[in-house]
Structures are given as C-alpha cells and as structure tokens.
C-alpha positions in Angstrom: 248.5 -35.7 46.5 247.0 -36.6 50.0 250.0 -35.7 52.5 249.3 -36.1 56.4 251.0 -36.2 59.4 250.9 -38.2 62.9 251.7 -37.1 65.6 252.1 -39.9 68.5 252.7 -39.0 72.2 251.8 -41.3 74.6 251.3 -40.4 78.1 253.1 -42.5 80.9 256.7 -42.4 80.2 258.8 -44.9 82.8 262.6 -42.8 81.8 261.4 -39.2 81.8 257.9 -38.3 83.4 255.7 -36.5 81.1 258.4 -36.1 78.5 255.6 -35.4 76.0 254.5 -32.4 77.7 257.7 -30.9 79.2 258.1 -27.6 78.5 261.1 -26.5 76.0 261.4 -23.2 75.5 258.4 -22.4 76.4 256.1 -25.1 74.5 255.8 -28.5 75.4 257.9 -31.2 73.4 254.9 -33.1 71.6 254.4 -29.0 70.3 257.6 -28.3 68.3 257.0 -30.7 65.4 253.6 -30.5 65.2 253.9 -26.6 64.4 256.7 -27.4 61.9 254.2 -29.8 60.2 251.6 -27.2 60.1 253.7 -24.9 58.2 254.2 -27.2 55.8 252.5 -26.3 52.5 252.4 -30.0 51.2 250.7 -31.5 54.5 247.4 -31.1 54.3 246.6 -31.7 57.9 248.5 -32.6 61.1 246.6 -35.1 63.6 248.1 -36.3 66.9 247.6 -39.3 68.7 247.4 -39.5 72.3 246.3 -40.2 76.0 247.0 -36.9 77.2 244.2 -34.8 78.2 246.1 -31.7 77.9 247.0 -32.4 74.4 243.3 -32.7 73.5 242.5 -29.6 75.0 245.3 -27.6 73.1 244.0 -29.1 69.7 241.3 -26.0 68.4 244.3 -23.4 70.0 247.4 -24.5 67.6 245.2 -25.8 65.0 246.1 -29.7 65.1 243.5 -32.4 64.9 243.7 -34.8 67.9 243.1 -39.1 67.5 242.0 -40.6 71.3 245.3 -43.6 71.6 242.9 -46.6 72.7 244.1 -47.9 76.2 245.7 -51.0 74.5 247.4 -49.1 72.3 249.0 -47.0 75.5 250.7 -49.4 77.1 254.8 -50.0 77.8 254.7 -53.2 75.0 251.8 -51.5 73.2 253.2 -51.7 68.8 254.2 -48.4 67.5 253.2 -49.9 63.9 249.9 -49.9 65.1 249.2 -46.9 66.7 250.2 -45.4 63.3 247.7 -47.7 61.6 245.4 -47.1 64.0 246.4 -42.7 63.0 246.0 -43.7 59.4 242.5 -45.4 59.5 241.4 -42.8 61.5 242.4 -39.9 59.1 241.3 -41.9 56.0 237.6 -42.5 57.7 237.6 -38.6 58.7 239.1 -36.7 55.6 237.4 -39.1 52.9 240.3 -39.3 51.2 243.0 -42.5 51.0 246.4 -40.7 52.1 249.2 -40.8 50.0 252.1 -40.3 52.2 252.0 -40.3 55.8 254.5 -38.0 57.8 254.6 -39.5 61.2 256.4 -37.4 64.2 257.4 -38.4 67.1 256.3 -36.8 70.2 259.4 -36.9 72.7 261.7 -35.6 70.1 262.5 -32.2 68.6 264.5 -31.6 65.2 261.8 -31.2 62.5 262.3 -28.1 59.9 260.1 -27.1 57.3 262.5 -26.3 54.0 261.5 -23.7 50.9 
C-alpha cells in the first residue's frame, strides 16, 4: 500500500503574518505535523508544498521532501483541491508509484498524533 502525505503551507497569510512559519515551541507551525507524519510507519514519505523559501531550505535537515506551490496556485482565491492535485501528480511522477491514500496536512494547524 502506497501511503503519502502533503503538506500545504502557503506563504502570504492576510489574518496572521507568516503563520506557517511562526515559531511554537520552538519549531515553526508547518513543522509539527510534518514530524508526526514522518513517524508514521505506514507513510511512506512526507512532501510539502509551498512558496516559502525557508521551508525549502529546512527539507534535507528534518527529512521531508519539498513540492515548489506554482504562483497561481499561491494566491488568496487560489483552489486548495488543486494544490493537492497538483501534490499528488507531483509525488506520483517522482516515486513511480500511483499512491493509494493521500494524507494531506495542513500547515497553519497543529493536532496531528501518530497512534501504536
């Protein structure tokens, strides 16, 4: 079974600046899920997409995969339906493989737990 997740975080927040990539508790939002993910032993990988710069760079150091967001798939009215569709293509074309299930997070909230 081909289990991935998806990350989106888009940069340019109008409500809270940066909300993405505000630090809580000493890791920035977008972070918290994507390490629960990771510890997952069913997800095979965890990719994030984004605009952020910062979150490219922290890919390689916490082990995520990171998807460039288009510009017109950044924007205040852009569809959340397809940025993920835009994720899952993007994983299928790199892995090879068509995935099964897609686990898709949300970047500017915290609450996932991984369960025994």
């Amino acid at each position: 079974m081909n289990i991935y997740a998806l990350q989106t975080a888009r940069a340019g927040s109008k409500s809270v600046p940066n909300k993405n990539i505000m630090d809580i508790k000493g890791k920035p939002l977008y972070l918290h899920n994507v390490l629960f993910a990771l510890d997952s032993p069913q997800i095979k990988d965890v990719y994030v997409s984004s605009d952020y710069d910062i979150i490219e760079q922290n890919a390689d150091r916490y082990g995520y995969k990171f998807i460039r967001r288009p510009d017109h798939l950044c924007q205040d009215d852009s569809s959340h339906q397809e940025t993920m569709l835009h994720g899952l293509k993007h994983i299928e074309s790199q892995t090879g493989e068509r995935c099964d299930y897609l686990v898709v997070l949300f970047g500017n909230t915290l609450g996932a737990r991984t369960i025994d």
